[in-house]
KEKE-3310 file (N, C-alpha, C; in steps of 0.2 Angstrom, whole numbers, plus 5000, padded with zeros to 4 digits):
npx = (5004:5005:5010:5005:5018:5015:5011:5018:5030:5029:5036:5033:5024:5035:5031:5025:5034:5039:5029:5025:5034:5030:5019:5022:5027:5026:5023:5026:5028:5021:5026:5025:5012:5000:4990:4975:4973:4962:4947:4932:4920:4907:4895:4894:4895:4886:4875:4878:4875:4861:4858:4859:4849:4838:4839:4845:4853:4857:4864:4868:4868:4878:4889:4888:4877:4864:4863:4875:4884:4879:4883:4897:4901:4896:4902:4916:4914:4914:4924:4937:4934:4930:4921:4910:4897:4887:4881:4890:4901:4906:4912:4911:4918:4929:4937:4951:4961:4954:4948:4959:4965:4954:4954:4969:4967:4954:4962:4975:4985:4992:5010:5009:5017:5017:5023:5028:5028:5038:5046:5032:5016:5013:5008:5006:5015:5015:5000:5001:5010:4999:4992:4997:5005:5021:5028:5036:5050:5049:5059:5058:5066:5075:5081:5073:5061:5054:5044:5035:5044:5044:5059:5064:5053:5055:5070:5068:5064:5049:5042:5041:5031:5014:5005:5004:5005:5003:5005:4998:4994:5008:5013:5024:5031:5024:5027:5020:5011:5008:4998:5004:5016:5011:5005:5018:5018:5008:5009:5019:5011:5001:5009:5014:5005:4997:4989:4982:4982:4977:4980:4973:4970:4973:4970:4962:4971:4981:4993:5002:4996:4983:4974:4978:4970:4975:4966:4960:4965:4971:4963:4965:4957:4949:4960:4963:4960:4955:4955:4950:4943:4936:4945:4957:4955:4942:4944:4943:4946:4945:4930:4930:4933:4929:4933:4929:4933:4930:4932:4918:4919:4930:4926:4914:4922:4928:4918:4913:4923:4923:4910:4911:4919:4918:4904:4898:4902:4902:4887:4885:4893:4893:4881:4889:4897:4891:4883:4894:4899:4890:4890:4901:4912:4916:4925:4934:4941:4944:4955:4963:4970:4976:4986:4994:5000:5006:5013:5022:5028:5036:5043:5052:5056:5065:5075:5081:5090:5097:5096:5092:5077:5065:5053:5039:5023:5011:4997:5001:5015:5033:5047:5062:5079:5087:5099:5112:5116:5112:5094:5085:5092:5093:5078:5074:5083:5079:5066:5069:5077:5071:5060:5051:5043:5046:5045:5057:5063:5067:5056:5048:5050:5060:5072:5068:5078:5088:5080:5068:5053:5041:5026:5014:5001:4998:4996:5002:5008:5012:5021:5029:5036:5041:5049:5059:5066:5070:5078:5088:5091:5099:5109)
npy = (4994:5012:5024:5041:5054:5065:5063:5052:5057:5063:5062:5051:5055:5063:5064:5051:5039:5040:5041:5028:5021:5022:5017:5003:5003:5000:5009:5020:5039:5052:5066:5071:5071:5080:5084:5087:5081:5083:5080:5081:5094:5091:5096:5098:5085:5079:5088:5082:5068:5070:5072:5062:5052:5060:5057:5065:5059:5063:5071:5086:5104:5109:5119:5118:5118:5131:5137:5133:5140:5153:5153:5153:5164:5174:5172:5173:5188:5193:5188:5191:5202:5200:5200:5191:5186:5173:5167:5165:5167:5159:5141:5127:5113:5097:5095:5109:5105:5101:5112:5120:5110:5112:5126:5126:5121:5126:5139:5140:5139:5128:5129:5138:5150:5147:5151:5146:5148:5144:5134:5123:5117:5101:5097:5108:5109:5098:5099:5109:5104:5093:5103:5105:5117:5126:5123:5138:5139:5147:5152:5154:5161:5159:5168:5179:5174:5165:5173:5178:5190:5205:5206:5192:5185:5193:5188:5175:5176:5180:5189:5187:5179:5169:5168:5166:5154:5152:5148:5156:5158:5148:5130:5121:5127:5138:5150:5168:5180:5199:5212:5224:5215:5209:5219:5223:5212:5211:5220:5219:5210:5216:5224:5215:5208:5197:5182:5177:5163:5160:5152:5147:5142:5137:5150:5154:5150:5157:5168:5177:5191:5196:5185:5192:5191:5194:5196:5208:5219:5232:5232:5219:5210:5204:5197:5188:5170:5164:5150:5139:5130:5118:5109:5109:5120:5115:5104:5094:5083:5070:5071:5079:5093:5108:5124:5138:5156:5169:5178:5181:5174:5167:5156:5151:5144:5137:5129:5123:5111:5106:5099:5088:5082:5079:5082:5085:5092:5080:5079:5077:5080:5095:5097:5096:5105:5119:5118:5121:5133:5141:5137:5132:5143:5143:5132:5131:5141:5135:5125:5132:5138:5128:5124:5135:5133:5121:5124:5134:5128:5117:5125:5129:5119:5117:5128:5124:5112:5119:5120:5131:5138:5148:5159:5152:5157:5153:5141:5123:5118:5117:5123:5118:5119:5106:5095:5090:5088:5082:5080:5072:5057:5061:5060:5049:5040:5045:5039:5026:5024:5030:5029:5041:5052:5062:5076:5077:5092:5093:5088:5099:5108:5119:5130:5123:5113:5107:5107:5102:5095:5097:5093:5100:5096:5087:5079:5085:5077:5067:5075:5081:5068:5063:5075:5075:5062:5065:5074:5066:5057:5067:5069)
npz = (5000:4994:5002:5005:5000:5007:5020:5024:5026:5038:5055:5067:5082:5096:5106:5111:5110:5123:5130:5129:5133:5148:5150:5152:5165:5183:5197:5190:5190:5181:5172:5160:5153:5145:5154:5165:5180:5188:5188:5177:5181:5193:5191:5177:5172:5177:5170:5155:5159:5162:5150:5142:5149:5143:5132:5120:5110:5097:5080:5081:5075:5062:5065:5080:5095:5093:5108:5115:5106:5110:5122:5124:5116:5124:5137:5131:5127:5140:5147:5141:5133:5118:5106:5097:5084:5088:5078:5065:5068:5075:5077:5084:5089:5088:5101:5103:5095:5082:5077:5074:5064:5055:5051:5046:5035:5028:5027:5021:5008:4996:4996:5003:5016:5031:5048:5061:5079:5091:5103:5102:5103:5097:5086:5075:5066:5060:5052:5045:5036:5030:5025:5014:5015:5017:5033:5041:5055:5070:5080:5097:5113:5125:5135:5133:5140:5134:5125:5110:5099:5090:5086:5083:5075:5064:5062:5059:5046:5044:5040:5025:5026:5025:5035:5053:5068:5084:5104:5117:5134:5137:5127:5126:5136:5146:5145:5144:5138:5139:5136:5131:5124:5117:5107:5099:5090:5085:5078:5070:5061:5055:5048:5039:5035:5038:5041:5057:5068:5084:5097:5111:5121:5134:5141:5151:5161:5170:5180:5184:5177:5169:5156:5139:5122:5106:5095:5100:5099:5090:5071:5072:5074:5062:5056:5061:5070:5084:5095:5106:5120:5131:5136:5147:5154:5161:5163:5154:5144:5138:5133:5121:5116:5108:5103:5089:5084:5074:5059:5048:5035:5037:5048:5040:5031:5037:5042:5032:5030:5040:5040:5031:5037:5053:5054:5068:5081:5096:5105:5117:5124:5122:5130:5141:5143:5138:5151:5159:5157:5163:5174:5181:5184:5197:5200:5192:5196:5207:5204:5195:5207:5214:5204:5202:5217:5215:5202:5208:5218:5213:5205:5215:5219:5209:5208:5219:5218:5211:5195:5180:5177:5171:5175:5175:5169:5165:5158:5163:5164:5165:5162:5162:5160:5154:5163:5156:5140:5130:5132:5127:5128:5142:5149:5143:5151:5162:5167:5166:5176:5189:5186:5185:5174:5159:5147:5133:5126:5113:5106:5103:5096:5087:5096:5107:5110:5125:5136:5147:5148:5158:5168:5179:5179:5190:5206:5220:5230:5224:5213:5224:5227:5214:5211:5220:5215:5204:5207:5214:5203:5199:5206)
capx = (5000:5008:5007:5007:5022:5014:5010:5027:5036:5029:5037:5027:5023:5040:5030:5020:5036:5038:5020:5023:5039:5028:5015:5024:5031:5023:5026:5028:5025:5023:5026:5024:5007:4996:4980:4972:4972:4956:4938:4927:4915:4900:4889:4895:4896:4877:4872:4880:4873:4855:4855:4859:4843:4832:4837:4848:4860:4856:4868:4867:4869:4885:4892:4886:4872:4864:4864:4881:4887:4877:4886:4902:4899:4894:4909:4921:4915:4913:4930:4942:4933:4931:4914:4909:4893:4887:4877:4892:4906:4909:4910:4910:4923:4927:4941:4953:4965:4952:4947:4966:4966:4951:4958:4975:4964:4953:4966:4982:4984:4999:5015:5008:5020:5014:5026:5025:5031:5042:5044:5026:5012:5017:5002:5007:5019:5012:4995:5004:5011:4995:4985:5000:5009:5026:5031:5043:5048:5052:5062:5057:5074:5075:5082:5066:5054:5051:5039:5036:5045:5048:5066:5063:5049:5063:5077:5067:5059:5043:5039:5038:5026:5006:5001:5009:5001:5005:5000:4998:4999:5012:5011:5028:5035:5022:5026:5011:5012:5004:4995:5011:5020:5005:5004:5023:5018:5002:5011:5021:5008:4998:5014:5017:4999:4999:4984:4986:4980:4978:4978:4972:4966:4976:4968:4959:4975:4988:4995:5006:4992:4979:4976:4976:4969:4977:4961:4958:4971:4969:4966:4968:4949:4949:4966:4963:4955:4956:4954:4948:4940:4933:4949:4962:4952:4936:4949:4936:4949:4941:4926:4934:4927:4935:4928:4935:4929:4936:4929:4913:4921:4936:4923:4910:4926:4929:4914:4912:4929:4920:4902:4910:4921:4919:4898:4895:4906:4900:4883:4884:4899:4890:4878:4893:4901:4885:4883:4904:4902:4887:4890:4908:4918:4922:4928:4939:4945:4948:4959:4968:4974:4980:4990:4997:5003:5009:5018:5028:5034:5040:5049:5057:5063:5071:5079:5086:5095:5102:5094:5089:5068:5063:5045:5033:5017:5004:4997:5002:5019:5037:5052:5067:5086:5092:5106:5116:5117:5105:5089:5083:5094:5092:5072:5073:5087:5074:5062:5073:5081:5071:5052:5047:5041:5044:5047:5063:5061:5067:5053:5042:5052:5067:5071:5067:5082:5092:5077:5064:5046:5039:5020:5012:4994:4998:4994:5006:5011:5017:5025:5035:5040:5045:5055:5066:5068:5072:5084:5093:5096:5104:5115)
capy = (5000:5017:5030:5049:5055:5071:5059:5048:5062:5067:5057:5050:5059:5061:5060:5047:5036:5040:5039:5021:5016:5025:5013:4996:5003:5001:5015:5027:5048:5054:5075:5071:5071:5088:5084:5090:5076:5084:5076:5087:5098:5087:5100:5098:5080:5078:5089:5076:5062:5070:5073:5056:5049:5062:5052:5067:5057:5065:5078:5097:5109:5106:5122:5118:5118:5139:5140:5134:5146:5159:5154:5156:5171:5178:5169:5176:5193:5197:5185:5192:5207:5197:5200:5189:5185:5167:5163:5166:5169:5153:5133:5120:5109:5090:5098:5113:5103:5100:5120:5122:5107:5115:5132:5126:5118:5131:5147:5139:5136:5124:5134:5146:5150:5145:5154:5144:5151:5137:5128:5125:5111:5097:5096:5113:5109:5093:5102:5114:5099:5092:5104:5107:5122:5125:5128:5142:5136:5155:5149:5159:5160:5157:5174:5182:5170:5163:5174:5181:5196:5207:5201:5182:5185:5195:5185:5169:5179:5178:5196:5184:5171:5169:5166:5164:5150:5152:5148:5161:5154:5144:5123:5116:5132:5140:5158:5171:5188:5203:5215:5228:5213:5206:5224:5222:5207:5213:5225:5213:5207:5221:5226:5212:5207:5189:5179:5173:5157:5162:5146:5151:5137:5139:5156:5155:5147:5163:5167:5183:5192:5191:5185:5196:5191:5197:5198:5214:5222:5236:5228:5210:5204:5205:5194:5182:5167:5163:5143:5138:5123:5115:5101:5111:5123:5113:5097:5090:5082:5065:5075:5082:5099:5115:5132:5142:5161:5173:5182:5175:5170:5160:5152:5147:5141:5131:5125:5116:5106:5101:5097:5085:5077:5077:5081:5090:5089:5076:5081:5075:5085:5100:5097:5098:5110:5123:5119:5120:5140:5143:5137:5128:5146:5143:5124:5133:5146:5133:5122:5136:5141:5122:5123:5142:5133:5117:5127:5139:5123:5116:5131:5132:5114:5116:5133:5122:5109:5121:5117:5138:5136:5153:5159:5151:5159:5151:5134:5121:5117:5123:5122:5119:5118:5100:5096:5086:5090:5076:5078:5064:5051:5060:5056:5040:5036:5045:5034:5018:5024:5031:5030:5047:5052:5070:5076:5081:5100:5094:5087:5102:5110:5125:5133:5117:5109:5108:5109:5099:5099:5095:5095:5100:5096:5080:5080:5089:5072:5064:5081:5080:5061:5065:5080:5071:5058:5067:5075:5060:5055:5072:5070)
capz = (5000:4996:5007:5002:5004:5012:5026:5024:5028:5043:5058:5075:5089:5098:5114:5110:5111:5131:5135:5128:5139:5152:5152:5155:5170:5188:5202:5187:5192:5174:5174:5153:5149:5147:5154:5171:5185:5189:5185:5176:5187:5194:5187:5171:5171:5178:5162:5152:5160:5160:5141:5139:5150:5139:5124:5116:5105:5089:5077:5083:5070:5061:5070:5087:5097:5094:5114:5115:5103:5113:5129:5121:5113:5129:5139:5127:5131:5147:5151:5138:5127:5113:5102:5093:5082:5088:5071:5059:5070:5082:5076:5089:5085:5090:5102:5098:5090:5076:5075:5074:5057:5048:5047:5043:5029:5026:5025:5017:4999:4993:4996:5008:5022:5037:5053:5067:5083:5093:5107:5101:5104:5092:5078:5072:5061:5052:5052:5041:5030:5029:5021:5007:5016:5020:5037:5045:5062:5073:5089:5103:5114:5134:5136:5131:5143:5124:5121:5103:5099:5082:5082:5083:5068:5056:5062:5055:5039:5045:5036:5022:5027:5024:5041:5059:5072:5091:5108:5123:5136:5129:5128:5131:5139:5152:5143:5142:5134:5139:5129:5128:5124:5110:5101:5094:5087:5080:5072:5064:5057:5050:5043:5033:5030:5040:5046:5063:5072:5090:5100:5119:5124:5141:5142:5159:5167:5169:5185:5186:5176:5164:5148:5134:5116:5101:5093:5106:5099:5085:5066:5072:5074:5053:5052:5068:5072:5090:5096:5113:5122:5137:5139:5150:5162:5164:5164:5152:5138:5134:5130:5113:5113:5108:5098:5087:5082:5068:5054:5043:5028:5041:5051:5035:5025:5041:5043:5026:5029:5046:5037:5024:5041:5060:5054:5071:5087:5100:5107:5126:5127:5120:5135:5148:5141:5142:5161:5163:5155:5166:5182:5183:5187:5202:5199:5186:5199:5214:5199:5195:5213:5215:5199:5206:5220:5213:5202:5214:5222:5205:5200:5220:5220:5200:5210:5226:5214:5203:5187:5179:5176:5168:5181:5171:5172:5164:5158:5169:5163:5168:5156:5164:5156:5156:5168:5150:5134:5129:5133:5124:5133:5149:5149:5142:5157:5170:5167:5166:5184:5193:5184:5182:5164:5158:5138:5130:5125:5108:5103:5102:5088:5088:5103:5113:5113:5129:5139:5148:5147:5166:5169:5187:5180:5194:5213:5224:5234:5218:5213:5228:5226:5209:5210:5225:5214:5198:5213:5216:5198:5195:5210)
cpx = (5004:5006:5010:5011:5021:5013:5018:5032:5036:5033:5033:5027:5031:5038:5028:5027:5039:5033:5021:5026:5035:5024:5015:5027:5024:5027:5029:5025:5028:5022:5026:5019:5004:4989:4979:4970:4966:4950:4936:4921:4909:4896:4889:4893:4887:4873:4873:4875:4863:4852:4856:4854:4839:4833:4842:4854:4860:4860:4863:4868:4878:4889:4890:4878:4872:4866:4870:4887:4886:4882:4892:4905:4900:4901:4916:4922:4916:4921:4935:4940:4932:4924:4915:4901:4892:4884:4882:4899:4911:4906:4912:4913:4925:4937:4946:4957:4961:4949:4954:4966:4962:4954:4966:4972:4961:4955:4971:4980:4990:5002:5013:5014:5018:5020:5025:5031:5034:5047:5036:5022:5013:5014:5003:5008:5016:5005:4999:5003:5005:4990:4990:5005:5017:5028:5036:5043:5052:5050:5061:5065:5071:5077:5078:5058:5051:5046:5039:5038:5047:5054:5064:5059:5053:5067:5075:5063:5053:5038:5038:5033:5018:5004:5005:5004:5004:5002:5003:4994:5002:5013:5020:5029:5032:5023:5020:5015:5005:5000:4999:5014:5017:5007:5012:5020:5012:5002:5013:5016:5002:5003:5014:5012:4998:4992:4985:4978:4983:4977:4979:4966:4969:4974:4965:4964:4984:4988:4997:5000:4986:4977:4973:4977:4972:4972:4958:4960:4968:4973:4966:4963:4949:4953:4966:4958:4960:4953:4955:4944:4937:4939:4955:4957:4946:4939:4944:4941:4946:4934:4926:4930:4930:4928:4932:4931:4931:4931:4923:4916:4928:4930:4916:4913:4930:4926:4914:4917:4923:4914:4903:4919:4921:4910:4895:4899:4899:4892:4882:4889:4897:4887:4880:4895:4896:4885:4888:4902:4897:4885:4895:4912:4922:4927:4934:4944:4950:4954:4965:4974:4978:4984:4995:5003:5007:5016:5023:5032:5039:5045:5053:5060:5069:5077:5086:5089:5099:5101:5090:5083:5068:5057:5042:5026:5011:5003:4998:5008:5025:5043:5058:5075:5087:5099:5112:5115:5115:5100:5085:5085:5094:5083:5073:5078:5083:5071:5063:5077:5077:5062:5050:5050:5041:5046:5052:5061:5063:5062:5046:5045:5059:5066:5070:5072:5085:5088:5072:5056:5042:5031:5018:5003:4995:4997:5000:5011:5016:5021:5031:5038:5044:5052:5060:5068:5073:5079:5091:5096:5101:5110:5119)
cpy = (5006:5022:5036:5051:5063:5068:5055:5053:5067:5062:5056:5055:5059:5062:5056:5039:5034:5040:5031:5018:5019:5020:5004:4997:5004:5008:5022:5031:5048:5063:5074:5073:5078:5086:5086:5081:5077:5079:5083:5087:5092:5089:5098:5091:5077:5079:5084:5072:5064:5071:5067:5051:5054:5060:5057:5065:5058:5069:5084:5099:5108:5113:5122:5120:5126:5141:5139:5140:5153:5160:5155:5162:5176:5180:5174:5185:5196:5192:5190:5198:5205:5199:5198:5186:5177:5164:5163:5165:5165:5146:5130:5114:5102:5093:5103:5111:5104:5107:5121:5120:5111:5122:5133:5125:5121:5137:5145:5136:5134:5129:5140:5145:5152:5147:5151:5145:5145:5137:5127:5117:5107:5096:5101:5113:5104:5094:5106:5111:5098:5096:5109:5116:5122:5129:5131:5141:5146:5153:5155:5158:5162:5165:5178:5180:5165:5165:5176:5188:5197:5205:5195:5180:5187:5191:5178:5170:5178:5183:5192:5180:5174:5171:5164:5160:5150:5150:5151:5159:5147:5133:5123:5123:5135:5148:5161:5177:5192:5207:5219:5223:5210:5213:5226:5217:5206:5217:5224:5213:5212:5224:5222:5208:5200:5189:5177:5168:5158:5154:5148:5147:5136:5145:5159:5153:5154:5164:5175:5188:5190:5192:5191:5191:5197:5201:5204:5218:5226:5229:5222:5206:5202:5199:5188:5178:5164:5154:5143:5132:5121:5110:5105:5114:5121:5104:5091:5086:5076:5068:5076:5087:5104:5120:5134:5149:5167:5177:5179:5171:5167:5154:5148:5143:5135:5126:5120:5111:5102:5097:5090:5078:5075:5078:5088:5087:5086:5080:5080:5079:5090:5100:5100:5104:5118:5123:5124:5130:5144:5142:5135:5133:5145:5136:5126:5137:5140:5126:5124:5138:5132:5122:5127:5138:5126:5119:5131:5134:5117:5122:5132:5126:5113:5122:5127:5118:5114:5122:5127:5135:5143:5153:5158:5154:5159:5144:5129:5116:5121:5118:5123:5118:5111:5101:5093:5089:5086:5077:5073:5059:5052:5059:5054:5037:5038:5039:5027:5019:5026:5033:5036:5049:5062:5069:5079:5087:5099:5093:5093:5109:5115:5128:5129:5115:5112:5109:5102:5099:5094:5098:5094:5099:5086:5083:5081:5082:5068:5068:5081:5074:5061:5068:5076:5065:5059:5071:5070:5056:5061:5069:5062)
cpz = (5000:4999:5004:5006:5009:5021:5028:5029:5035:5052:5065:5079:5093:5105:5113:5113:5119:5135:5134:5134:5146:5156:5153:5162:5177:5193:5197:5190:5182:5176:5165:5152:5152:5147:5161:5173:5189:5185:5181:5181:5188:5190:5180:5169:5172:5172:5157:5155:5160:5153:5140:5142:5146:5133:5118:5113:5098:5086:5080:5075:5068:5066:5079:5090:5097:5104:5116:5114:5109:5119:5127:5121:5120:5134:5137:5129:5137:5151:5148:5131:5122:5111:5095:5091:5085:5081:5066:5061:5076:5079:5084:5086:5090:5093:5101:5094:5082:5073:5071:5066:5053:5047:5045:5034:5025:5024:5022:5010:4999:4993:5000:5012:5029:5043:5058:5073:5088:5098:5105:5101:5098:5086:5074:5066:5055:5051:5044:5035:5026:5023:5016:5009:5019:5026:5042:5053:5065:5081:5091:5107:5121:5137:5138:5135:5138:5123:5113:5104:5090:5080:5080:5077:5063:5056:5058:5048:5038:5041:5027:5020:5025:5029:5049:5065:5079:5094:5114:5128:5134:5133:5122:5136:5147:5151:5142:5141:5137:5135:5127:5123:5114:5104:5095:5088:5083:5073:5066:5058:5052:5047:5036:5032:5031:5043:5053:5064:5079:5095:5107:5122:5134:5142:5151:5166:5167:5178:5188:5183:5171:5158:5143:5129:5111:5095:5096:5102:5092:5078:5067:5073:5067:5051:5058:5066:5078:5092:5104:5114:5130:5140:5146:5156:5165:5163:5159:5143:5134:5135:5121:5113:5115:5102:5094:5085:5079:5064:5051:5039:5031:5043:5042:5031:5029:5042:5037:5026:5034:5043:5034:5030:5046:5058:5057:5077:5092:5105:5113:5126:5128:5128:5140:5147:5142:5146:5163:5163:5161:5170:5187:5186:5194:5203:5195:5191:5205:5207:5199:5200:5215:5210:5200:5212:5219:5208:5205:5218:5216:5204:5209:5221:5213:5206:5215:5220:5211:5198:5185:5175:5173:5175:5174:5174:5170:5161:5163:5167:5165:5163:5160:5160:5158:5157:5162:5144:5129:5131:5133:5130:5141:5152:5149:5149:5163:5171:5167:5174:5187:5192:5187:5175:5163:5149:5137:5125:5115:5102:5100:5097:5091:5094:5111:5117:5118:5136:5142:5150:5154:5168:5177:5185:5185:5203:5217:5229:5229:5214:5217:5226:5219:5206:5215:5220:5206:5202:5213:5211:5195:5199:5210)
residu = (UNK:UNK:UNK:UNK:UNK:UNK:UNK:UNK:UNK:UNK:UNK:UNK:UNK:UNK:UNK:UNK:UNK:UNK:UNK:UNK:UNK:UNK:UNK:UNK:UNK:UNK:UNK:UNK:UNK:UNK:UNK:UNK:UNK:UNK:UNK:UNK:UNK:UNK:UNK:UNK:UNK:UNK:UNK:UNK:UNK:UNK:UNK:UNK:UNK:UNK:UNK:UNK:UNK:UNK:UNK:UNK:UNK:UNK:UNK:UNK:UNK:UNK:UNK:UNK:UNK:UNK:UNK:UNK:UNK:UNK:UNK:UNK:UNK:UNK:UNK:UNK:UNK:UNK:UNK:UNK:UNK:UNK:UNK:UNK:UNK:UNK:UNK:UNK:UNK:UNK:UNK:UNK:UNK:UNK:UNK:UNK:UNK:UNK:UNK:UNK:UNK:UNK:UNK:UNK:UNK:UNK:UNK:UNK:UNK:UNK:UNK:UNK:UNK:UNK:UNK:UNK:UNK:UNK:UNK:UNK:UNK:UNK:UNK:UNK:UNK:UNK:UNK:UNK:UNK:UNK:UNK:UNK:UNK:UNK:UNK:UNK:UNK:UNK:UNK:UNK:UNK:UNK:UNK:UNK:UNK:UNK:UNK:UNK:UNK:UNK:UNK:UNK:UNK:UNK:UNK:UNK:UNK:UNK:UNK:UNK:UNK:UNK:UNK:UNK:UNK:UNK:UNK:UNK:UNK:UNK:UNK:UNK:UNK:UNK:UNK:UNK:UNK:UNK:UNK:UNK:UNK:UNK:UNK:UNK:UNK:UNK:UNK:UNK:UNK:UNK:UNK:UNK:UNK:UNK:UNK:UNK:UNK:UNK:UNK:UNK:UNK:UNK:UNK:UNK:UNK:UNK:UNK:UNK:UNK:UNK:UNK:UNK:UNK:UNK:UNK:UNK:UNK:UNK:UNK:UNK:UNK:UNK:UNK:UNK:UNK:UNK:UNK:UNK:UNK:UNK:UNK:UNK:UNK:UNK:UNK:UNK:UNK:UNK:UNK:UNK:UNK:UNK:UNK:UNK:UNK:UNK:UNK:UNK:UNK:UNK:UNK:UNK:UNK:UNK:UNK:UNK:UNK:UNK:UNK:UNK:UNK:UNK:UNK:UNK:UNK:UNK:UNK:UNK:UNK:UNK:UNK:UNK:UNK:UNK:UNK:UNK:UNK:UNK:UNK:UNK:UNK:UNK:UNK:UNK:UNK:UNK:UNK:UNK:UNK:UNK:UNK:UNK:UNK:UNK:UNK:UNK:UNK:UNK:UNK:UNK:UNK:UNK:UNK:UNK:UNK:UNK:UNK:UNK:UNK:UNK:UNK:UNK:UNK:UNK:UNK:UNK:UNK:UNK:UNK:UNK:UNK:UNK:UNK:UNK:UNK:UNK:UNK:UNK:UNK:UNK:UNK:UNK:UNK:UNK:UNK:UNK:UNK:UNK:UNK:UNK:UNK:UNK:UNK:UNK:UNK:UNK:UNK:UNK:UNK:UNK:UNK:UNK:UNK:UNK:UNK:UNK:UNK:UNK:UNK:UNK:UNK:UNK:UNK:UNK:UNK:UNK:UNK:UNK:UNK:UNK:UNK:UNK:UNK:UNK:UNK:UNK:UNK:UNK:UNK)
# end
């Protein structure tokens, strides 16, 4: 059977390979996987389960249930300024990742130049492949927090590109940007005429302050499309359900990818998801403040070893420098000595290497047992 070499050429997951050796192992602590050690909200979970004794397992409207959308809509304003149309201006997607695929789908054209900003969540890139684009990887740099800045974008000729795809708060790194920090990077792009993909799916989880949308920002509603979801701050990941909300003619040229593939996302999710916006806040706030403090104990036992952490200040990740010059083989040997599971920084593109990608979405007892033990392999 041959397989297109558009696909051939993309290689596995390179976490996928330590989630495996992960899972033959007993007494593992994994700090690897980005998922929330939480349950989803009761409340939420209830709605769910009562739309599934009233019989509702049928297709929604291929963009989402209209009250969803509304709840959204609403959400999006009054949390993050954002105004958006629900009838035209918001799908309901089977997760964000699959928002994230149709508008690579639906806004790249073969040869586009696709800019992706990096250390960055691992789909980006062969998302890109995928839908016939070519893409610019633009390293952020440890120096800078890795956030995006105007250098970082020239220095990697991104004032050439199509379109530029990020995430704030950032997924491997734990970096967030301001809105000072956002309106460079706006500029950029109204300069040189770029789409953005705003991925702010970690939106609700920021710590030091709070999040800013690029889409806020002068010019940028026009040229964005912003990507959000239910699986991180209402810990609701097997669920699959994400949104996305942008211009008409983004979101209708999204829609038809999704019509003619995922149909209509998951309709019990939809149910929870509704409740989560309209009654979960404060299960999202007491999360948060457990993540707040799990991290500040992460970033002060990386301090006592030695190891330089950057202050991570949002998502529930923390990017430490690896103690070797291998990342790769120092994972693979954690795990082989002293079972904890973390990810080598390389595998989330330019700017990673030499780093280690350390998740706190785990319980503060298995936190401790972990870092003392990652302790005791350094020493």
């Amino acid at each position: 059977m041959q397989v297109s070499d558009r696909v051939d050429g993309v290689p596995p997951s390179g976490i996928r390979r330590f989630f495996e050796l992960a899972e033959e192992m007993d007494d593992l602590i994994s700090l690897g996987v980005g998922e929330p050690d939480f349950s989803a909200p009761w409340s939420a979970r209830d709605a769910a389960i009562a739309s599934l004794e009233r019989g509702e397992t049928s297709y929604t409207a291929n963009r989402g249930k209209r009250e969803l959308r509304e709840a959204i809509a609403d959400h999006q304003a009054e949390n993050y300024g954002l105004e958006y149309d629900p009838d035209d201006e918001v799908i309901v997607t089977t997760g964000a990742s699959e928002g994230i695929d149709l508008a690579m789908r639906a806004l790249v054209d073969p040869g586009d130049t696709v800019a992706v900003a990096q250390p960055s969540y691992i789909s980006y890139v062969p998302g890109v492949i995928f839908s016939g684009g070519e893409p610019l990887p633009v390293p952020t740099r440890a120096e800078d927090e890795f956030k995006l800045t105007r250098e970082v974008l020239e220095d990697a000729g991104a004032q050439e590109a199509d379109a530029l795809v990020y995430c704030y708060p950032n997924n491997p790194t734990g970096a967030t940007m301001t809105g000072d920090e956002l309106e460079e990077v706006a500029a950029f792009c109204r300069e040189h005429d770029l789409i953005v993909l705003a991925d702010e799916i970690y939106a609700a989880l920021t710590y030091e302050h709070d999040h800013t949308s690029i889409a806020t920002l002068p010019g940028m509603r026009e040229r964005t499309v912003v990507f959000n979801g239910f699986s991180k701050a209402y810990a609701m990941t097997g669920l699959r359900l994400g949104y996305a909300m942008g211009p008409p003619e983004a979101i209708g040229a999204m829609n038809r990818v999704h019509q003619y593939t995922m149909l209509s996302a998951p309709t019990t999710a939809q149910h929870a998801a509704l409740d989560a916006l309209e009654n979960c806040d404060d299960d999202v706030a007491d999360m948060r403040e457990q993540y707040d403090r799990r991290r500040n104990f992460v970033l002060s036992r990386f301090a006592e070893m030695g190891i330089d952490c950057f202050e991570a200040s949002g998502a529930f990740y923390a990017f430490p420098e690896c103690p070797t010059d291998d990342s790769e083989a120092f994972a693979e040997e954690l795990i082989q000595e002293k079972k904890v599971a973390v990810v080598p920084g390389d595998v989330f593109g330019a700017g990673g290497s030499g780093h280690l990608r350390v998740s706190y979405a785990t319980g503060l007892d298995d936190l401790k047992t972990a870092l003392n033990r990652i302790e005791s392999f350094i020493d």
